[in-house]
PABA-797060 format. One record per residue (C-alpha): residue in one letter; x, y, z. Coordinates in pm, whole numbers, padded with zeros to 5 digits, always signed. Layout:
BEGIN
AXYZ...
//
This chain:
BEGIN
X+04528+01081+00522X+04189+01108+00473X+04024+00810+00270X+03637+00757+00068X+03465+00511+00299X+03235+00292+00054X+03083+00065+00385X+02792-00062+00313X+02632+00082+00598X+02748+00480+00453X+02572+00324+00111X+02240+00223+00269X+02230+00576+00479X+02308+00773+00148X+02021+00617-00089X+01805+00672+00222X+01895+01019+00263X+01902+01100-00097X+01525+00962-00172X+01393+01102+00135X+01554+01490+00102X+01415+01459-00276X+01103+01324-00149X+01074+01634+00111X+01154+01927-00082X+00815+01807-00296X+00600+01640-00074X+00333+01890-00052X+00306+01916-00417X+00273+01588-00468X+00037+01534-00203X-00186+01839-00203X-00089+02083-00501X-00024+01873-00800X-00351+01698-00851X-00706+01893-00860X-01043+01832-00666X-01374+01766-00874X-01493+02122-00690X-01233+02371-00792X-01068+02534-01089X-00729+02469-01162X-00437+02751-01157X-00083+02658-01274X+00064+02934-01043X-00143+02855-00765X+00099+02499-00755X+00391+02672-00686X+00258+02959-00440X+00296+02915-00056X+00041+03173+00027X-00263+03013-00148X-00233+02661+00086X-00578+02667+00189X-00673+02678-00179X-00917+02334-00245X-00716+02089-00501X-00792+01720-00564X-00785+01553-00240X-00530+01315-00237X-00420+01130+00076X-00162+01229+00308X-00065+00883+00328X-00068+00843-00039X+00085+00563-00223X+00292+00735-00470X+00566+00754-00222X+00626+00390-00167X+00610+00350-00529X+00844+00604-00557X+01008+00385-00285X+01039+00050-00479X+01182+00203-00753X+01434+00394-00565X+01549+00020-00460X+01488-00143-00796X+01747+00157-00916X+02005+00140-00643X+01997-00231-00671X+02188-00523-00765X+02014-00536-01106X+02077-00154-01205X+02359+00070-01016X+02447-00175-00772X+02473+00025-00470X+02288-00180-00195X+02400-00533-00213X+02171-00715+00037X+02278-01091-00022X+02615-00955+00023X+02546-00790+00353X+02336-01064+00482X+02601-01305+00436X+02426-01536+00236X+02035-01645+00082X+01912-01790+00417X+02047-01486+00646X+01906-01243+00397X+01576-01434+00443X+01577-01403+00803X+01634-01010+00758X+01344-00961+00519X+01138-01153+00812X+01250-00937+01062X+01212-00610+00895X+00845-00674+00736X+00747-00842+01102X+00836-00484+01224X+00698-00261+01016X+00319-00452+01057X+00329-00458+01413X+00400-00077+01387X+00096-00009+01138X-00150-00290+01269X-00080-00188+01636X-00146+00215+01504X-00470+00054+01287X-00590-00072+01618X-00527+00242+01800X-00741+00493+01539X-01007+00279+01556X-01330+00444+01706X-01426+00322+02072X-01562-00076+02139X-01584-00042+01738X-01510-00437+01729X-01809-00481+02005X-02041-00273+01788X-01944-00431+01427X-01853-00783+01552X-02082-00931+01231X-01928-00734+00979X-01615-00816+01114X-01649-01220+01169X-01798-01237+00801X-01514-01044+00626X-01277-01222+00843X-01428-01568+00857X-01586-01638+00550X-01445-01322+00365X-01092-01456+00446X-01156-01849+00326X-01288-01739+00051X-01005-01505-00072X-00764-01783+00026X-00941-02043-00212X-00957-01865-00485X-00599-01747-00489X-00486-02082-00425X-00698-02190-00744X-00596-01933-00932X-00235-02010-00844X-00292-02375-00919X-00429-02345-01248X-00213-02086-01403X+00124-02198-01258X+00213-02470-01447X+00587-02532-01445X+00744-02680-01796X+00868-03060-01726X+01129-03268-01908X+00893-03375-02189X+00853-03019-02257X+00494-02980-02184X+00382-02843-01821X+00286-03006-01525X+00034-02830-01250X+00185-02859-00888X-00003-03017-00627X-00319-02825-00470X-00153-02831-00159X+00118-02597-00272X-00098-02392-00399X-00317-02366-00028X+00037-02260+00147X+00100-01997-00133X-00268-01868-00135X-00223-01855+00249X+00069-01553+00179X-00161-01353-00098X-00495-01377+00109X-00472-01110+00409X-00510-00718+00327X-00198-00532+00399X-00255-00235+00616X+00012-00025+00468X-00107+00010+00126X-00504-00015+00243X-00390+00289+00491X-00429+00550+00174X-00812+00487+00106X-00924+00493+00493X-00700+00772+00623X-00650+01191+00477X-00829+01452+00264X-00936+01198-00018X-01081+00923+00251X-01266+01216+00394X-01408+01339+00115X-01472+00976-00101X-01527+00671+00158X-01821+00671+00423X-01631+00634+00785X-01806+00325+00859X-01652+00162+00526X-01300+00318+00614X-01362+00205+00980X-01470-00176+00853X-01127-00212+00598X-00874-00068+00882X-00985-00313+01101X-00993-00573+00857X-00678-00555+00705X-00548-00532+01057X-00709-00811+01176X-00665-01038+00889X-00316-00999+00899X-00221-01213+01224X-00521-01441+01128X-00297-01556+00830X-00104-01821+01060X-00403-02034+01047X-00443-02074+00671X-00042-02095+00595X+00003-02356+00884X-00317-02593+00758X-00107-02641+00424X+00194-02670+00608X+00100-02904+00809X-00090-03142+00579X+00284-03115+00325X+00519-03162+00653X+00323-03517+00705X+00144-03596+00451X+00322-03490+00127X+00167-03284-00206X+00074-03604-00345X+00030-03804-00036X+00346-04026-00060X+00463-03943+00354X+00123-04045+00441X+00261-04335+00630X+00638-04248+00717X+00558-03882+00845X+00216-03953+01026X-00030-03838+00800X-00344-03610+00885X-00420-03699+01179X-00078-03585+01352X-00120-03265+01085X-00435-03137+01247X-00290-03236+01609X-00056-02988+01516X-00278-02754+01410X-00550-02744+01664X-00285-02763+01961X-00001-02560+01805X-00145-02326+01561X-00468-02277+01702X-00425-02310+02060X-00112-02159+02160X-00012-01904+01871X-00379-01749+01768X-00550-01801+02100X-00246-01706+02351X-00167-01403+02130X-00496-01237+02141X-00488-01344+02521X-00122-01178+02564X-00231-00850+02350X-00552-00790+02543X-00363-00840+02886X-00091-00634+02782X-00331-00347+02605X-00561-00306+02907X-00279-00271+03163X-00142-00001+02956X-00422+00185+02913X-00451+00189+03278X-00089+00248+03326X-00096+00543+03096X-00395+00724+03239X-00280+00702+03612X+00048+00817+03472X-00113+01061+03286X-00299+01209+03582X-00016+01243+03799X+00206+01435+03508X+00437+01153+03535X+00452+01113+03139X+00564+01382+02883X+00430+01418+02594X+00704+01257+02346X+00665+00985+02551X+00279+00963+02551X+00227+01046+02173X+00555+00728+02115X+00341+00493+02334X+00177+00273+02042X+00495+00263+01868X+00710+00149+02204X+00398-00096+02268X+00438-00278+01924X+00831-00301+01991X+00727-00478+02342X+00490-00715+02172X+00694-00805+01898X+00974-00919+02159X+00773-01090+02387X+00569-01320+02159X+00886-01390+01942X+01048-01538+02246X+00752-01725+02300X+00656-01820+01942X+00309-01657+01920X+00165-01462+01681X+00274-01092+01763X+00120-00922+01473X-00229-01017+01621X-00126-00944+01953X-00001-00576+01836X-00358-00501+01660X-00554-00627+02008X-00354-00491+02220X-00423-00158+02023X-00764-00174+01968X-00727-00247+02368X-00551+00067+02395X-00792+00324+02267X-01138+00122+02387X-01252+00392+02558X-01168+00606+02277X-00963+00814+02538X-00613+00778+02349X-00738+00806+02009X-00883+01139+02104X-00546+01235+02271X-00340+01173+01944X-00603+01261+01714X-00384+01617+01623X-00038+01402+01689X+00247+01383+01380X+00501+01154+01577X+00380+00811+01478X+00224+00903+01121X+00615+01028+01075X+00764+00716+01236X+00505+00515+01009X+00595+00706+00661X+00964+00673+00735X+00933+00274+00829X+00702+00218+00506X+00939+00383+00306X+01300+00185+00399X+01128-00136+00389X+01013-00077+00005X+01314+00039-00081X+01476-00275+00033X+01180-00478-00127X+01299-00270-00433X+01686-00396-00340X+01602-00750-00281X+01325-00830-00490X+01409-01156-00723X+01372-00959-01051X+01574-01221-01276X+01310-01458-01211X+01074-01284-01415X+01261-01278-01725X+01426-01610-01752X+01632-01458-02058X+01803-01197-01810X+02148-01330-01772X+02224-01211-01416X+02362-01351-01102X+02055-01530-00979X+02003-01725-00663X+01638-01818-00824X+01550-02069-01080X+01320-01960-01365X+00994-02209-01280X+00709-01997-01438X+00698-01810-01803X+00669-01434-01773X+00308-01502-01965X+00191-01697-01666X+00318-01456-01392X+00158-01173-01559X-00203-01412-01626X-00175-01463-01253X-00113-01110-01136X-00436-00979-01367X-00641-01310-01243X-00503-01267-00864X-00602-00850-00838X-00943-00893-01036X-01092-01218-00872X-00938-01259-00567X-01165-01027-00360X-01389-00857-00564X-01629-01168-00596X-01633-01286-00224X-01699-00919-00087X-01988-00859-00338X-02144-01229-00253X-02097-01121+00158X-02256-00809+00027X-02555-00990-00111X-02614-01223+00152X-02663-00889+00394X-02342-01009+00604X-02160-00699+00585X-02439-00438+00680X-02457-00126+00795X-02086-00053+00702X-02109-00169+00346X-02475-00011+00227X-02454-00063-00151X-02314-00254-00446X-02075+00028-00527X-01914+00061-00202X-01890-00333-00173X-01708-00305-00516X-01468-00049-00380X-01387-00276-00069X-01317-00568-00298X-01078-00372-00511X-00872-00198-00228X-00771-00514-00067X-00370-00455-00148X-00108-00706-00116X+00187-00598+00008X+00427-00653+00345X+00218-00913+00493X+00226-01167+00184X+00632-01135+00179X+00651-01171+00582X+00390-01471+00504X+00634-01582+00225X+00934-01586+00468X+00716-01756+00732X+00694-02059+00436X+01063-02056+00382X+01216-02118+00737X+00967-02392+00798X+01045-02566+00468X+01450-02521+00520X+01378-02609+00886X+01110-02866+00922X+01063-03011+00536X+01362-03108+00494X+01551-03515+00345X+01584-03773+00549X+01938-03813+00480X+02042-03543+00736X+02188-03290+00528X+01965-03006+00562X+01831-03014+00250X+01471-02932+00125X+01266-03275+00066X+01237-03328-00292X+00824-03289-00302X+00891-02906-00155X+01194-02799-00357X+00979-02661-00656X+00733-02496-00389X+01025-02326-00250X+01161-02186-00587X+00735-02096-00712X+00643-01947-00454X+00876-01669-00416X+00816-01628-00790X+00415-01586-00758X+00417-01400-00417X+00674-01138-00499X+00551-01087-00897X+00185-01003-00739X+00340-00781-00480X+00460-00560-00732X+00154-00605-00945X-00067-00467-00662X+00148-00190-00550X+00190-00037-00918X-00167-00083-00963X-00328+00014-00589X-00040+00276-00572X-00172+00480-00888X-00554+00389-00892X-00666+00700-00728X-00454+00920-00886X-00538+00791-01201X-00879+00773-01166X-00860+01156-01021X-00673+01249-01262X-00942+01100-01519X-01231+01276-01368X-01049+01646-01339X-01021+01564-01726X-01322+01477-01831X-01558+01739-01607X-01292+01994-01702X-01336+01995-02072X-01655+01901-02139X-01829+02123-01803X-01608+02402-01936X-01752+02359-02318X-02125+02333-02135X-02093+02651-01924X-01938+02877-02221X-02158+02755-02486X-02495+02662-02301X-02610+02383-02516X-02611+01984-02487X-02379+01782-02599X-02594+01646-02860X-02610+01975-02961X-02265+02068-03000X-02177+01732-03191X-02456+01813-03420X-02299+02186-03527X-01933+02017-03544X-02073+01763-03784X-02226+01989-04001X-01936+02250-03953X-01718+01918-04096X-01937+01884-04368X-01942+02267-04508X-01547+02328-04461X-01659+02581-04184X-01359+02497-03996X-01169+02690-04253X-01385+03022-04248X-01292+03035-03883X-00972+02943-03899X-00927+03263-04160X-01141+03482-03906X-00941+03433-03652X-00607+03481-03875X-00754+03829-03966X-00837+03900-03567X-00529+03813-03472X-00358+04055-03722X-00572+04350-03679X-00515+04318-03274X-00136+04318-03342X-00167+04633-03596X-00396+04803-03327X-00126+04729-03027X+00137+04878-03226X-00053+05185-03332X-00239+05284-03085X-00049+05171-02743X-00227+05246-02450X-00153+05536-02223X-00031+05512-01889X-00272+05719-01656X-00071+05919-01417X-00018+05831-01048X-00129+06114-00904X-00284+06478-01005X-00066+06719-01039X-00186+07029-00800X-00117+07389-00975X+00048+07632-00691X+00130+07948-00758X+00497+08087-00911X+00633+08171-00553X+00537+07828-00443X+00682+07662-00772X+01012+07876-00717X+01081+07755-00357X+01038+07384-00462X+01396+07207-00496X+01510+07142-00814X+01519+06767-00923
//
C-alpha cells in the first residue's frame, strides 16, 4: 500500500523546487519589468505584456540580489525556527558534522564563482592593472582586516560574573576580522555584471572589484592563520607563551605552512593547471574533439578538479580556482567563446541559491535574541544592542575609509578616477559565503588543534568564548550585509524613478521652477484657493457626467452604404 514518504532528502528537494518554480514563473518581472529606468516612462500594462520586452525599464541586474534574499528567507521560513521542514543538525548527525557540511558546501560554491570571476575577466587584465590590484589587495586588504578586528574588539564586550562586561583579547578579534575582511564574489557579482552594471559602473571599476573580490578571497588564509597561529602557541593573553612555544614557532608556522605551501603552491598548482587547459581545450577545440556542452561546462568541471586536488593536498583551492581562471581566458580567447553562453550563469544562480537557503536553514538565529526560548546549540555571549552596533559600525567603516585613503594616495588609478566611484567601491564590498567558509575554517582548527591538555578533545579554556563569539558576530553581519547590499540598488532605483518622476513631470506640465511653484502653493494656502478648485472641479466633473448621459456619442458606421438600384436590391438574399 502506498505510503507519504517524509525523508529528509524528499523535504530538501520540495522547498527547493517550490522556491525555485515560484521564483521562475516571475523572474523576468522582477528582474527587468518591475522596476523603471531613469530614461523611460512607466506603463502599468506594459509589466505584464510579453510583446513590449524590448521596452527600456530600470536596469536592474540579471544577477540581482533580490533572489538570494528571497533565498535566505525561504530557509529562515522552512527552518528549524519557523515550519520546521529542513532540519540540518538533524541530518548532519550532530554540531561538528553539520560544520563540516557548511565548509564543504560554501568551499564549493566560491570555487564555482571565483574560478567564473577569473574567467570573464578581460585578457592579461592582472598584467595590465597589477598596481591597482596589489594596493586593494595588499594594503586595501590589511586595512579592512584591522579595522574590523577593532571594531569587533571594542563593541563585543561579553557580560562577566560581576555583571559588568569584559572586552576579549585583540587576538580574537584578528582571527574574527580575518572571516569579515575579503569581498564575496557572489553578492559583489550584481554591481559588475547585467543591464544596471552596464549602464551605472565604468568597466574598468567593474573589472577592478571582480578581480578583487576574487582574489581576496583565497588571500584570506594568510590573515585567519597569523591569529591562529599566535592563539595556538601563544594564548589571547599570552599565558602558553612558554608551554606551547610562543611566537617564534607561530610565525615558523606561518611563513613555512601558511605562506609557503598553501598561498604560494596554490597559485603555482592553479597557473599549471589553467595554462595546460587552455592549451588542451584549443587543440581539442581545433580538431572538433569537444562539443559544445562540454566546452561552455569547462570552468565549472575545472573548479570541481581544483577543489579536489588541493583538498587532498591541503592548499588553498579557492585561489587556485581564480588563477587557474584568469589562466584560462589570458588570451581572452575563452571569454570571447562564452561571452553569449547561459550554462554556467544557470549553474551559478542555481548554486547561489541552495546554499542561502541552507544559510537561511542553519543560521544560529536564537543567538540573537537571548530571550528566544528555543533549542539552541549556541550560548547567548553578545546583547542584541551590540550585534546590531557592530553590523552598522562593520558595513559603514570597514571599507569605505581604506578605499577612499588608497583613492587619495593615487594607488588605485586609472580604474578608480574619482571620489564618487571610490565611494561606490567601498560600499559594495559584501560579506557573504566567504566570511562563513572563513568562519568554519576557525572552527575545525580550534576543535582540532586548540584544544586541553587533558586529552579529551575539548576546546582550551582561553578559545571557548572565541568559539561561541565568533559565530555570533560573523553570521549577524552576514545577514546585515545581504539585507542591506541585496536591496541597495533597488532602493536607491526605486528612489530616483520617484523623485524625477514627480517633480520632472510637475516641471514639464507646468513650465516653471520649483521656487516658483512653492511660491503659488503658499499663497494658494494662504487665500483658501485650494477650496475654489476643489469646487471647480466638483462642478466639471458633474457637467461631464450630465453631458455623457445626454448627449452619447455616435458610433460612425463601418462602411458606406452603396445605393444600387431596385433589381439589384431585390436579388440580394434576405438576412
Amino acid at each position: 500500500m502506498p505510503s507519504i514518504r517524509t525523508s529528509d532528502f524528499h523535504v530538501v528537494c520540495a522547498v527547493l523546487g517550490v522556491f525555485m518554480t515560484c521564483f521562475s514563473f516571475v523572474s523576468y518581472l522582477l528582474k527587468e519589468r518591475l522596476y523603471i529606468s531613469e530614461s523611460c516612462r512607466w506603463n502599468p500594462d506594459d509589466i505584464f505584456d510579453p510583446t513590449r520586452r524590448s521596452r527600456c525599464l530600470w536596469p536592474v541586474p540579471r544577477r540581482l540580489t533580490l533572489h538570494i534574499v528571497f533565498a535566505l528567507l525561504t530557509g529562515v521560513v522552512a527552518g528549524p525556527y519557523a515550519a520546521n521542514f529542513l532540519r540540518p543538525v538533524r541530518w548532519a548527525g550532530g554540531i561538528p558534522e553539520l560544520e563540516t557540511t557548511t565548509l564543504d558546501f560554501a568551499r564549493l560554491a566560491l570555487s564555482v564563482q571565483v574560478t567564473l570571476a577569473g574567467c570573464q575577466l578581460p585578457g592579461r587584465f592582472v598584467k595590465r592593472s597589477w598596481r591597482s590590484l596589489l594596493a586593494i589587495l595588499g594594503p586595501g586588504m590589511v586595512g579592512m582586516w584591522v579595522v574590523s578586528s577593532f571594531l569587533v574588539w571594542a563593541i563585543c564586550a561579553s557580560p562577566d560574573a560581576e555583571g559588568g562586561f569584559k572586552r576579549m583579547p585583540f587576538l580574537h578579534a584578528l582571527a574574527i576580522g580575518a572571516c569579515i575582511a575579503p569581498t564575496d564574489p557572489i553578492l559583489a557579482a550584481t554591481v559588475v555584471k547585467g543591464r544596471w552594471a552596464d549602464s551605472h559602473v565604468p568597466a574598468r571599476l567593474a573589472q577592478l572589484i571582480s578581480a578583487e573580490s576574487g582574489a581576496n578571497d583565497g588571500l584570506g588564509y594568510p590573515f585567519l592563520y597569523f591569529a591562529l597561529y599566535l592563539i595556538q602557541f601563544v594564548g589571547g593573553s599570552g599565558q602558553y607563551l612558554e608551554k606551547a612555544g610562543g611566537a617564534g614557532k607561530a610565525m615558523e608556522m606561518f611563513f613555512g605552512e601558511t605562506v609557503g605551501f598553501v598561498i604560494v603552491l596554490s597559485i603555482a598548482w592553479g597557473a599549471a593547471v589553467g595554462y595546460v587547459a587552455r592549451k588542451g581545450l584549443k587543440f581539442a577545440e581545433s580538431l572538433k574533439y569537444i562539443d559544445n556542452e562540454s566546452f561552455y561546462s569547462f570552468a565549472v568541471i575545472l573548479a570541481v578538479l581544483l577543489i579536489g586536488t588541493c583538498g587532498m593536498v591541503g592548499s588553498d583551492d579557492i585561489l587556485a580556482c581564480f588563477v587557474a581562471g584568469n589562466v584560462l581566458s589570458w588570451d581572452d580567447w575563452f571569454r570571447r567563446e562564452t561571452a553569449n553562453d547561459s550554462f554556467e550563469p544557470t549553474v551559478d544562480m542555481l548554486l547561489n541559491t541552495s546554499i542561502f537557503i541552507y544559510f537561511g536553514a542553519v543560521c544560529p538565529w536564537e543567538s540573537f535574541a537571548p530571550h528566544i526560548h528555543t533549542e539552541s546549540f549556541l550560548d547567548s555571549p553578545l546583547p542584541i544592542w551590540r550585534l546590531i552596533c557592530l553590523g552598522i559600525s562593520i558595513l559603514a567603516l570597514r571599507r569605505v575609509p581604506v578605499v577612499v585613503g588608497l583613492h587619495v594616495l593615487g594607488w588605485l588609478r586609472p580604474h578608480v578616477s574619482s571620489l564618487r566611484e571610490a565611494g561606490f567601491m567601498g560600499f559594495f564590498g559584501p560579506i557573504g559565503v566567504s566570511a562563513i567558509f572563513y568562519l568554519h575554517v576557525m572552527l575545525e582548527y580550534l576543535r582540532k588543534h586548540i584544544v586541553s591538555e587533558s586529552g579529551d578533545e575539548e576546546l582550551r579554556t582561553d578559545v571557548r568564548e572565541l568559539f561561541n563569539v565568533a559565530q555570533v558576530c560573523v553570521w549577524f553581519v552576514v545577514v546585515c550585509s545581504v539585507i542591506v547590499h541585496g536591496l541597495s540598488i533597488p532602493s536607491y532605483q526605486l528612489g530616483i524613478w520617484f523623485s524625477r518622476h514627480t517633480w520632472n513631470q510637475a516641471l514639464d506640465e507646468h513650465r516653471y521652477s520649483i521656487r516658483t511653484w512653492l511660491a503659488q502653493e503658499r499663497d494658494a494656502v494662504k487665500h483658501h484657493a485650494w477650496l475654489s478648485r476643489l469646487r471647480d472641479e466638483e462642478e466639471r466633473i458633474k457637467h461631464a457626467r450630465v453631458w455623457q448621459r445626454q448627449a452619447p456619442v455616435r458610433p460612425e458606421p463601418s462602411f458606406r452604404r452603396v445605393r444600387m438600384h431596385p433589381e439589384q436590391e431585390a436579388s440580394q438574399p434576405q438576412g
